[in-house]
PALUM-649975 format. One record per residue: residue in one letter; x, y, z of N, C-alpha, C in turn. Coordinates in steps of 0.02 Angstrom, whole numbers, plus 50000, padded with zeros to 5 digits. Example, Ala and Ser with C-alpha at 12.3 -4.5 7.8 and 13.67 -1.06 7.14 Angstrom:
a506604971650390506154977550390506604983550390/s506424988850354506844994750357506455000250394/
% end
This chain:
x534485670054818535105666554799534935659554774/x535275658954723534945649954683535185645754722/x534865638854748534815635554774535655630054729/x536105627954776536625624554752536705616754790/x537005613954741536645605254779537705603354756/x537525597654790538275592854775538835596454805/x539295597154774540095596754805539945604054826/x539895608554790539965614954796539305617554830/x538845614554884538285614554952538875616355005/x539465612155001539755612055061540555616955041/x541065617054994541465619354985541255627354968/x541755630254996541475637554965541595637454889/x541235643454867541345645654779542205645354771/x542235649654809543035650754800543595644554804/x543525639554842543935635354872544435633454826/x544485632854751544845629654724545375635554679/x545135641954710545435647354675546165649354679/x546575646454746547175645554764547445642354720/x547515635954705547445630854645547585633654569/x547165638854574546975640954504547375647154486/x547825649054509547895656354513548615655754490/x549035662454484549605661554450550135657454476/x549995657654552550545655554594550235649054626/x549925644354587549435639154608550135634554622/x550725633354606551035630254645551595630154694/x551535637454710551535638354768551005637354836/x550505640354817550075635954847549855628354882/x550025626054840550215619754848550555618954887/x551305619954880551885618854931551555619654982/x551085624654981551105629455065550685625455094/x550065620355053549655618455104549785611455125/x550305608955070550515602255092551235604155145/x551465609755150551855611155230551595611155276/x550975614655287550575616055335550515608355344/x550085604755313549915596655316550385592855346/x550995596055329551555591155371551605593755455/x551485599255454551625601955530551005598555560/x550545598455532549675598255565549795589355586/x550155586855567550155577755532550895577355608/x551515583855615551715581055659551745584955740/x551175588555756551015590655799550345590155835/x550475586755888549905584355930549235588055951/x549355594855968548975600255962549035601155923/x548535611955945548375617055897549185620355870/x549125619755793549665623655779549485630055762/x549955635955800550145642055833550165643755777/x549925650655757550125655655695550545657055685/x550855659655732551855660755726552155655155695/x551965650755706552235642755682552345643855596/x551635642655590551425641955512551585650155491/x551665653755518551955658855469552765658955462/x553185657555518553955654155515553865650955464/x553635645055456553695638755412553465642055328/x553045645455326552905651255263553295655455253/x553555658955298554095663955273554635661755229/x555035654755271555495651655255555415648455178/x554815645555174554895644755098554855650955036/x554325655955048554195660755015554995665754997/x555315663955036556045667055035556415663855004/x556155657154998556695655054941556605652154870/x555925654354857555605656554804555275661454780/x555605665854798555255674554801555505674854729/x556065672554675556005672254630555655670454595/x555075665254603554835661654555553845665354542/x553865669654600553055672254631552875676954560/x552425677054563552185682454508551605684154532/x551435690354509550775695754533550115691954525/x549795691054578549025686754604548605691254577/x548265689354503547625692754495547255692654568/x547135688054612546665691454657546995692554738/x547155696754743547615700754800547105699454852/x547405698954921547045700554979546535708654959/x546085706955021545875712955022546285717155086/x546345725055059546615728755117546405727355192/x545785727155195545685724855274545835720755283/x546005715155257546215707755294546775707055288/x547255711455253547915713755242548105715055317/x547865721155306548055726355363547855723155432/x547375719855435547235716755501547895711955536/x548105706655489548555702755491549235707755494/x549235711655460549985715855469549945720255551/x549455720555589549405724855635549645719655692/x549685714755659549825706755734550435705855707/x550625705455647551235701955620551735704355637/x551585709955615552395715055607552125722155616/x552775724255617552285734855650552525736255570/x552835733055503553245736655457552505736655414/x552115743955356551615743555325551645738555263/x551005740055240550865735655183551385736555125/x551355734355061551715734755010551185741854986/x551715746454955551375753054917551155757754974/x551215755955038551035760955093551715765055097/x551645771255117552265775855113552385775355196/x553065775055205553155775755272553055782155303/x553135780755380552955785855413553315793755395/x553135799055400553335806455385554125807355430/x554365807255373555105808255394555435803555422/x555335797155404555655790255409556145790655361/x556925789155376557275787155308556965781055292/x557185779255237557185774655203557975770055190/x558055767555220558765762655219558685758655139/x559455758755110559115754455066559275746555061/x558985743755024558755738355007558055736255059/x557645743555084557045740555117556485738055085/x555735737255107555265735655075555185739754997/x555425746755010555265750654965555655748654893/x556345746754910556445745654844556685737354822/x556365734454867556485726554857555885725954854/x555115726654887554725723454871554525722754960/x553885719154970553625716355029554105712355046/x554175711855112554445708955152554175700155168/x554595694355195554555688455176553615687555239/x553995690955279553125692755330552555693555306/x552635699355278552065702855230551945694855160/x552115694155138552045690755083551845682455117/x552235679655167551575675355216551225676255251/x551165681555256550395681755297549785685055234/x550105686055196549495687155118549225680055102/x549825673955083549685667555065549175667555125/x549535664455178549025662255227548325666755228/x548185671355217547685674155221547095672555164/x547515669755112547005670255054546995663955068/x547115659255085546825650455093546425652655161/x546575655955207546055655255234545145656355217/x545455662455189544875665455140544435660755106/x544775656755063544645650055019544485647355043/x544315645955127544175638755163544615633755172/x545105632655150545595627155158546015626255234/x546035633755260546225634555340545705637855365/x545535638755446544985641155484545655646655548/x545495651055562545735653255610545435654055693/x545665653155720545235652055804545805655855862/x545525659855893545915663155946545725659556026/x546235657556042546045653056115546045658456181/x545585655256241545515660156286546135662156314/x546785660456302547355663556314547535668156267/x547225669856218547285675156166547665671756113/x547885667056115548545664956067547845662456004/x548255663055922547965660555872548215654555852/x547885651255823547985644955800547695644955729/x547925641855685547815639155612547445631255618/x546985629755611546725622455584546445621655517/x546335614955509546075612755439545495612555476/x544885615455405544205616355404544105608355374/x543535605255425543255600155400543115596655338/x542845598655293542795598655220543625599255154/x544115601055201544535602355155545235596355168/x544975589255232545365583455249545555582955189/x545125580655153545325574155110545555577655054/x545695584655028545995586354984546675587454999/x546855587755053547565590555099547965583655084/x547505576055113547985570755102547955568355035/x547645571954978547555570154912548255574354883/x548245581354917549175583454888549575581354932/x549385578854985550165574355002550335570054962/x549995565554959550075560554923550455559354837/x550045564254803550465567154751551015570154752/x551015574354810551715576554806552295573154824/x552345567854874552645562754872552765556754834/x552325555554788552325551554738551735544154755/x551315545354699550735540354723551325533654717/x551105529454763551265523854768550745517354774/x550705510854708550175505454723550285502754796/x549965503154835549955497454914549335495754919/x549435486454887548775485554906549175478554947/x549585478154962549945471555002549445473155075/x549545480855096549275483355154548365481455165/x548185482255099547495480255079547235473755110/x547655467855092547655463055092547425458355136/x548095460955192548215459655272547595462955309/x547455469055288546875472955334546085469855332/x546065466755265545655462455268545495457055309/x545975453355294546175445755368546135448755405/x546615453355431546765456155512545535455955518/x545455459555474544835463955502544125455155496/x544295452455464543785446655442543895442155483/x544715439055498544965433355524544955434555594/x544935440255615545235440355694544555440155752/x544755441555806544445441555862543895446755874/x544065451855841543545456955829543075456455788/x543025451855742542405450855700541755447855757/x542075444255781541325440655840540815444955867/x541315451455924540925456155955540825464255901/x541225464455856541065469955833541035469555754/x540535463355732540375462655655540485469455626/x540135472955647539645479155596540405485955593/x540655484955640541425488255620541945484755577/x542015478655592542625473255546542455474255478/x541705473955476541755472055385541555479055353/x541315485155394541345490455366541985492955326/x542455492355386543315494155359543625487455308/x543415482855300543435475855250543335478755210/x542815481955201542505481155117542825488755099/x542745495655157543295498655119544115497155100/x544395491355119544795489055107544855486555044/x544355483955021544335479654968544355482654900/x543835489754919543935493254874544445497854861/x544945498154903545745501954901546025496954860/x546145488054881546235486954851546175484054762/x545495484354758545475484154681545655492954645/x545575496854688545785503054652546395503754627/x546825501554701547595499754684547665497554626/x547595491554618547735487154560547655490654510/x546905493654489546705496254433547045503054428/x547565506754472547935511854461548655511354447/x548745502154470549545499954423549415499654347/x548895498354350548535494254283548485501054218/x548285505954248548315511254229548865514654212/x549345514554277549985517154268550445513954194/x550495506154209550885503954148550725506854090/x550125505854082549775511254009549685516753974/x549845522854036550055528754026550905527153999/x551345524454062551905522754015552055520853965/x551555516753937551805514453847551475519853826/x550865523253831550695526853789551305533653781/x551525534153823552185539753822552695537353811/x553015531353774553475526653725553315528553654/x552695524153653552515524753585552345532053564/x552055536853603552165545053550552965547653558/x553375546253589554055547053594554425540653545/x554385536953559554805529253530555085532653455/x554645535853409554795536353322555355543453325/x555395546753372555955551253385556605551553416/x556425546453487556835545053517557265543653507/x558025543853542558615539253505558725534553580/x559085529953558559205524353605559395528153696/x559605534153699559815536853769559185535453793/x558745540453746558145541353798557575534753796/x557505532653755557245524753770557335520253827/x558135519453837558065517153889558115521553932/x558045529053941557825532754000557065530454042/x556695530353979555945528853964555965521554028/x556415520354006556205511954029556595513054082/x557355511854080557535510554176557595515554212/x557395521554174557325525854237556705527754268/x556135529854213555795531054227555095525054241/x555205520654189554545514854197554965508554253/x555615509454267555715504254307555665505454364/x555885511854378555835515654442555185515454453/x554535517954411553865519554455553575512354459/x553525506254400553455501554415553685495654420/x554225493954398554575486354415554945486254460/x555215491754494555645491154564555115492354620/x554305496354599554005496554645553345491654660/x552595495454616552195492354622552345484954601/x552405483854550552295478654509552995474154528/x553645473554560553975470854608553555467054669/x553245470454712552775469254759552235465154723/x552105464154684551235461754655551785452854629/x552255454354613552405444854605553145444354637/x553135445754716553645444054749553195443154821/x552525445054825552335445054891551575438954885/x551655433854920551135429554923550485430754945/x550555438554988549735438155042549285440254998/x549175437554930548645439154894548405431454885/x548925427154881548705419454871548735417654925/x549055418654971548875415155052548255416955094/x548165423255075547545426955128546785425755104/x546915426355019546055425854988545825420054990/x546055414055000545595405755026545455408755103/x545645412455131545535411355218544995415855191/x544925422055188544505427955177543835425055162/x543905421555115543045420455061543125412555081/x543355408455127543025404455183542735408155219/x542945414555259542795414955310542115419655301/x542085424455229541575427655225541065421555215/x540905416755189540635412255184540235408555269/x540685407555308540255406155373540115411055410/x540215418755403539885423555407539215424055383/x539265421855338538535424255288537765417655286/x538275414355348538015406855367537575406955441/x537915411555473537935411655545537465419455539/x536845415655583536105419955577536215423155652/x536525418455705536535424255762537015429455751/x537655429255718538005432455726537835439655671/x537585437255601536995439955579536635447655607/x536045443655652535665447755673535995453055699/x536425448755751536815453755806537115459055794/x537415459455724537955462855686537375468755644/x536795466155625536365471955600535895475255657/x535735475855712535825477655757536285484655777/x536815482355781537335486255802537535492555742/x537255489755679537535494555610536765497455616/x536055494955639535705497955641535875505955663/x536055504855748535955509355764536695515255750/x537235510755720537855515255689537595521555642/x537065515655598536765520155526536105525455539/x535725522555603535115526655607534685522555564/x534785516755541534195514055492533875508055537/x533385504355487533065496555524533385492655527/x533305488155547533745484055558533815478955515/x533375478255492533285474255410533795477955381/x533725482355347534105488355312534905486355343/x535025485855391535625485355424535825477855403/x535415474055400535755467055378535965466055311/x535085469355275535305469755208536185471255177/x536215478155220536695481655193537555477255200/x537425472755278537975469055298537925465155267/x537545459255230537645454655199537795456055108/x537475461055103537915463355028538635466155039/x538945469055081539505470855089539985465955104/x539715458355131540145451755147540185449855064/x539445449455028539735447354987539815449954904/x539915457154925540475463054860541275459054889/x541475459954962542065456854970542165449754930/x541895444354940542115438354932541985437554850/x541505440654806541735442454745541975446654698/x542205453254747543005456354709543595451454728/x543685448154781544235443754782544125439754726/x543755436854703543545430654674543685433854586/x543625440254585543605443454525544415445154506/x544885445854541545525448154547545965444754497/x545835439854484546335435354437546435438554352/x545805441354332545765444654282546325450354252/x545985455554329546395460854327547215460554337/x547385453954363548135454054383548405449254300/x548085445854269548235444654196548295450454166/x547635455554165547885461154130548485463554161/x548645467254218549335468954228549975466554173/x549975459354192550415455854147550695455654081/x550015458854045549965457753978550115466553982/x550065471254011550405476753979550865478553995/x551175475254065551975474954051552325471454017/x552205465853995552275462553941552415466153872/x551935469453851551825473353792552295479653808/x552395484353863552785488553869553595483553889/x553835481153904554585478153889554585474753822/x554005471453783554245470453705554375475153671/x553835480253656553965487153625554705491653655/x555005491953712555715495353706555975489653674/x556205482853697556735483153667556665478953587/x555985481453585556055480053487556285486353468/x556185489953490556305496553488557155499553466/x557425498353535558225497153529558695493653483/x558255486253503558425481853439558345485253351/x557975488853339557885490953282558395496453242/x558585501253301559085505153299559535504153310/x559805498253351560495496853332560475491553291/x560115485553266560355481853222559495484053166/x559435488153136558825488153081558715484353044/x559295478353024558915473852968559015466553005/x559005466753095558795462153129557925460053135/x557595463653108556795465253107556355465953069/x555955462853056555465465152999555285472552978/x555205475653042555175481153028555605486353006/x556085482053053556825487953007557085486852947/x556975479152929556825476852846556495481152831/x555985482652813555565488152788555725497552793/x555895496552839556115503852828556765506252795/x557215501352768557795501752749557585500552705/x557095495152639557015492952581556415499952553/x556305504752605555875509952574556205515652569/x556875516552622557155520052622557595519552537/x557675515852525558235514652479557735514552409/x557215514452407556655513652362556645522052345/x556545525352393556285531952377557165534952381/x557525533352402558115536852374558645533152291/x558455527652297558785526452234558265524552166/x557635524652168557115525252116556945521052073/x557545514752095557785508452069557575503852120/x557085498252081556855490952117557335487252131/x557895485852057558175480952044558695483052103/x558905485552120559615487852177559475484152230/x558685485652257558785485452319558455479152346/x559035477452358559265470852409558955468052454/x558595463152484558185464352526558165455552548/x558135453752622557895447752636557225445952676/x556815449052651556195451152672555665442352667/x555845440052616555635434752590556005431752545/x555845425752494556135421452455556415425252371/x556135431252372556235435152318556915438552320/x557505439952280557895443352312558085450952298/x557645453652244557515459852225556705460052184/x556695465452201556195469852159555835467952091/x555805467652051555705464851958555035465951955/x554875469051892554205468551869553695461151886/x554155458051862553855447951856553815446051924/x554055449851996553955450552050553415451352083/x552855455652022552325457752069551905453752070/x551305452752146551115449152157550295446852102/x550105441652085549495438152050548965434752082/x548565435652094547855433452108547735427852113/x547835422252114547745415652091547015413152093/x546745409552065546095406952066545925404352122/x545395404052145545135403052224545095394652229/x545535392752260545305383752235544755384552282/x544305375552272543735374852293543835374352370/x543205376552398542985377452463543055370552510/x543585368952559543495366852571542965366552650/x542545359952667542265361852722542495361752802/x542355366552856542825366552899542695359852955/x543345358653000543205353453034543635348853011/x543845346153058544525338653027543965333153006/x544195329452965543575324452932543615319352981/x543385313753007543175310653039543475302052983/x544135300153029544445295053002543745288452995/x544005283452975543815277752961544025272952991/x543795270453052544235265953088544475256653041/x544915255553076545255250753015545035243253084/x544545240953060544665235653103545065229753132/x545475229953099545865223853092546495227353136/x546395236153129547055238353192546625238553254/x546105240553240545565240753306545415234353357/x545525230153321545635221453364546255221153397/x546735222453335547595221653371547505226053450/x547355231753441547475236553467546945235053535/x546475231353535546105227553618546595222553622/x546655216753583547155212553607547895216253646/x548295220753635548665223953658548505225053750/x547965228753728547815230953781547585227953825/x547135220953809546895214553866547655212753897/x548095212053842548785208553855549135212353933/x548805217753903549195223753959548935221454030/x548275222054027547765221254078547975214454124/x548235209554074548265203854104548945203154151/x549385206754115549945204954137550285210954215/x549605215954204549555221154254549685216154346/x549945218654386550305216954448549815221154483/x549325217454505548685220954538548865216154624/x548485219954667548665215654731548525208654757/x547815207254693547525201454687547795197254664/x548175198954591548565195354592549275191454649/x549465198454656550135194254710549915190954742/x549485191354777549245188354852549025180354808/x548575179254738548485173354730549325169254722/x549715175254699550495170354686550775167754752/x550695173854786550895167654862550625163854896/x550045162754876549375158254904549945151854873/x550035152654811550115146654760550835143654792/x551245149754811551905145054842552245142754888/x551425143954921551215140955009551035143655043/x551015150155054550965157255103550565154055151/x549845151655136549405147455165549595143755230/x550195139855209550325134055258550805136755278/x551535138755261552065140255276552325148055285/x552795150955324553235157655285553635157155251/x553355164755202553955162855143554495169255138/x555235165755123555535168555118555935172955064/x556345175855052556545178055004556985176154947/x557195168554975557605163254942557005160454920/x556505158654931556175153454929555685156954857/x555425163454853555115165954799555595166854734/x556065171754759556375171754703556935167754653/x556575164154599556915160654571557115161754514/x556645166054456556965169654416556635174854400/x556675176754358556475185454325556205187054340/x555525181454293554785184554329554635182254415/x554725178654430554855177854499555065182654570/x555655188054505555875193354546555505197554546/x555315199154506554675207454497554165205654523/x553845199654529553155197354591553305200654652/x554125198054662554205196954740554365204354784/x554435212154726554765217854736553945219254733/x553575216254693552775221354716552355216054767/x552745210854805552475206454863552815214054912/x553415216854897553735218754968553375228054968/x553055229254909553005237354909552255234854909/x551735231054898551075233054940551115228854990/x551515224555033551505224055096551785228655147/x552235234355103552505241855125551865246255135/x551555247155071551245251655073550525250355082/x550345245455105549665242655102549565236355171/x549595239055217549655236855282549175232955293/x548575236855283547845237855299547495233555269/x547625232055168547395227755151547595221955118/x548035221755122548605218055082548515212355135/x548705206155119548605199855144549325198355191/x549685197455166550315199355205550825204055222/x551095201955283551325206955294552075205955290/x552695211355320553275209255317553605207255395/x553805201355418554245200155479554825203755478/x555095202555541555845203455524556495197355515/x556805200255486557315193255456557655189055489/x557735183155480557995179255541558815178655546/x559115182955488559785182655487560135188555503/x560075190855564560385198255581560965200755587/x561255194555601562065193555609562725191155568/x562065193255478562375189555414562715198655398/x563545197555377563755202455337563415202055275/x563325209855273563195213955210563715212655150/x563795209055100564265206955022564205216055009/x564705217855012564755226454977564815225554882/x565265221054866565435219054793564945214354775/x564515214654755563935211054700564055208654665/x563945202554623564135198454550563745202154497/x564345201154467564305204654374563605205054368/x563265210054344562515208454320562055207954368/x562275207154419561525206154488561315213354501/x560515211254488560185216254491559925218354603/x559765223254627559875223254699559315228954734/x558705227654762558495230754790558515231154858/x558415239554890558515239754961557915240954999/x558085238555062557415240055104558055241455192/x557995248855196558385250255241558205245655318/x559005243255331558925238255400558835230755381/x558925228855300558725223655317559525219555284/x559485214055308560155211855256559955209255190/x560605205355162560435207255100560585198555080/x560245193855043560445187755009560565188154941/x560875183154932560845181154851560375174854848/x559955175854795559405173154743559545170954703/x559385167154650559565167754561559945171854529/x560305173354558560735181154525560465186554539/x560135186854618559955193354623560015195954696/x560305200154688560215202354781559735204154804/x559435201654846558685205854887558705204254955/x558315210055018558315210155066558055200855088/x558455199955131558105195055182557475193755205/x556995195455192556375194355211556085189455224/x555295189355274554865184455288554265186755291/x554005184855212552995188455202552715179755247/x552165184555294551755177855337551195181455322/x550905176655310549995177355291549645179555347/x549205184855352548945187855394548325182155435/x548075180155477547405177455495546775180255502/
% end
């Protein structure tokens, strides 16, 4: 017998023949039922079980079955019919001198029994179920090892794939960030990094999805009429992605909140040599390898994580840009068919339409451009290539005489700039030194006032280095003027009262020179 390597070492030849066969989706149904019973029953599920649960469907699609090029075989027929039911096979004649009642097997066909316990028999056959009789005699149905991950591969479809990589996300943190990374490295970041790769698959299967949807626009779009366009779109592309995946991907933050914690944290992981060792160690002996080998393998797996996170921004631009491109394309789309000469394009299809039906340039009408029909003297001319120019903006000529103005400006600026050095020399100058000064006493006019509002906001905001500081006012028991004179300008500093100046209202204050 030839030696067989890969998938088909471990699956039987047959396994995918259920699948393949006339009634391949029935099949289906049957093994993603089974999957549901197996998924909500704690034990062994009972044969009687799964053949109830088979009958019941096969009965209510006994219309749709058609003849199985590959039939049970009679013995495994007949074996199963000798437990099932006492009634014979299909094409077996009943017993000698049995009436025949009618509407029996004979002239309806096998019975809903007979016809599940054939299904069930031929997946078992296939490998997809194992049968086992317990020392109480009772049978049981299980899933054969090898056939898990195809069972939750038609659940899944049959329920409808759904992007979840929000779940991705969190399982990461939960598995990197938490308390279990300390004592059990070599488990946390095993399930991390398959995490990581669910979630870039995710992504790259929204990413996918949008694209199949335009591509099934655009070979539909040139036929379509406006019903099914927007079928295209809010029923079918909004439903699988804008109310679902792609809703979730820019309404939920744990992709920007979680990936700074993650790739910090893979980072002092990949830092920390005891925790390190300890962790290859433990995957040593998980894997059966050295322990080198075991580190190796943990420290490339910390950091595939911390640069697929790091890689993600790409793939979520692409997202963008083909939903983007799939909501421009419908409703240019719509737009075109209900208003056609809203569009360039529907410009064009109306000025060709009318071209090839009226045979005449001059008719047809068109605001396509500055031309307003057709004409021989219309068509377009070649013009001579003017000279080449070279690329690059040319490089001005500075004008000196603006180049002087233009420092003088700016010294002017410099000078007249309200730096802290300055204030502090202005109140040096109007005694600060010897005396406190007050808020009558600085402000006397204009410029006087704008000193004295950046004396009170870096002695606010500049505690530390600012030369003075602010007291509190010695007039506590002065009413607040609510009505201000014409034109007085009035800054506040909550709690403090308020004087008149030169025509100006300002808090009461007392700047005292620090020692």
């Amino acid at each position: 017998m030839p030696h067989t390597s890969g998938v088909f070492a471990i699956l039987p030849e047959n396994f995918f023949s259920p699948l393949a066969s006339p009634n391949r989706q029935h099949y289906a149904a049957l093994l993603v039922l089974y999957f549901r019973l197996f998924q909500e029953n704690a034990r062994f599920l009972e044969r009687e079980q799964v053949m109830r649960s088979y009958m019941d469907y096969l009965g209510r699609h006994r219309d749709s079955l058609v003849e199985d090029d590959d039939p049970v075989s009679p013995s495994d027929e007949g074996l199963d019919l000798c437990t099932d039911s006492a009634e014979p096979a299909s094409g077996t004649p009943p017993h000698p001198g049995a009436e025949v009642p009618a509407g029996s097997d004979a002239d309806t066909g096998p019975s809903d029994r007979v016809l599940a316990s054939r299904f069930l028999r031929k997946l078992i056959n296939a490998g997809w179920l194992g049968e086992e009789t317990l020392q109480d005699y009772s049978r049981v149905i299980n899933i054969t090892p090898y056939a898990r991950p195809f069972f939750e591969a038609l659940a899944r479809v049959e329920e409808g794939l759904k992007t979840e990589y929000e779940s991705h996300v969190v399982a990461i943190y939960s598995l990197l960030c938490g308390d279990a990374v300390a004592e059990n490295g070599h488990y946390t970041v095993l399930n991390a990094h398959s995490a990581t790769i669910a979630l870039i698959d995710s992504l790259k299967v929204l990413s996918q999805s949008i694209k199949g949807h335009y591509d099934r626009f655009t070979a539909n779009a040139a036929s379509d009429g406006i019903s099914n366009i927007l079928h295209l779109h809010y029923d079918l592309y909004a439903n699988d992605i804008l109310d679902g995946a792609y809703k979730r991907l820019k309404t939920s933050d744990n992709l920007s909140r979680y990936r700074p914690k993650i790739i910090k944290k893979v980072g002092e992981l990949l830092s920390n040599e005891a925790w390190l060792n300890d962790s290859a160690r433990k995957l040593a002996r998980l894997s059966s390898i050295a322990v080198t080998e075991g580190r190796r393998r943990l420290e490339t797996m910390l950091e595939e994580i911390r640069d697929t996170l790091r890689a993600v921004d790409p793939l979520l631009e692409d997202i963008d840009r083909r939903n983007m491109l799939y909501a421009k394309a419908s409703i240019e789309r719509v737009k075109t068919l209900l208003e056609p000469d809203s569009t360039i394009a529907g410009q064009l299809g109306i000025l060709v339409g009318k071209i090839y039906k009226d045979r005449d340039f001059s008719s047809s009408h068109h605001r396509i451009h500055g031309i307003r029909t057709f004409a021989p003297e219309s068509i377009y001319r070649r013009y001579k290539r003017e000279a080449v120019q070279p690329k690059g903006t040319p490089v001005a000529v500075a004008d000196k005489e603006a180049q002087m103005q233009a420092e003088a400006v700016y010294r002017l600026r410099l000078e007249r700039q309200m730096s802290p050095a300055k204030i502090i020399a202005w109140l040096d100058e109007a005694g600060g030194r010897e005396r406190l000064l007050s808020s009558q006493d600085l402000v006397q006019d204009e410029d006087s006032f704008v000193r004295f509002v950046y004396s009170v906001l870096y002695a606010d905001s500049r505690p530390q280095n600012f030369a003075y500081h602010i007291d509190e006012p010695h007039h506590q028991d002065q009413d607040h003027a609510e009505d201000l004179p014409q034109g007085a300008a009035r800054i506040r500093v909550p709690g403090d009262d308020a004087v008149e100046s030169a025509g100006y209202v300002v808090p009461d204050l007392i700047l005292r020179r620090k020692r």
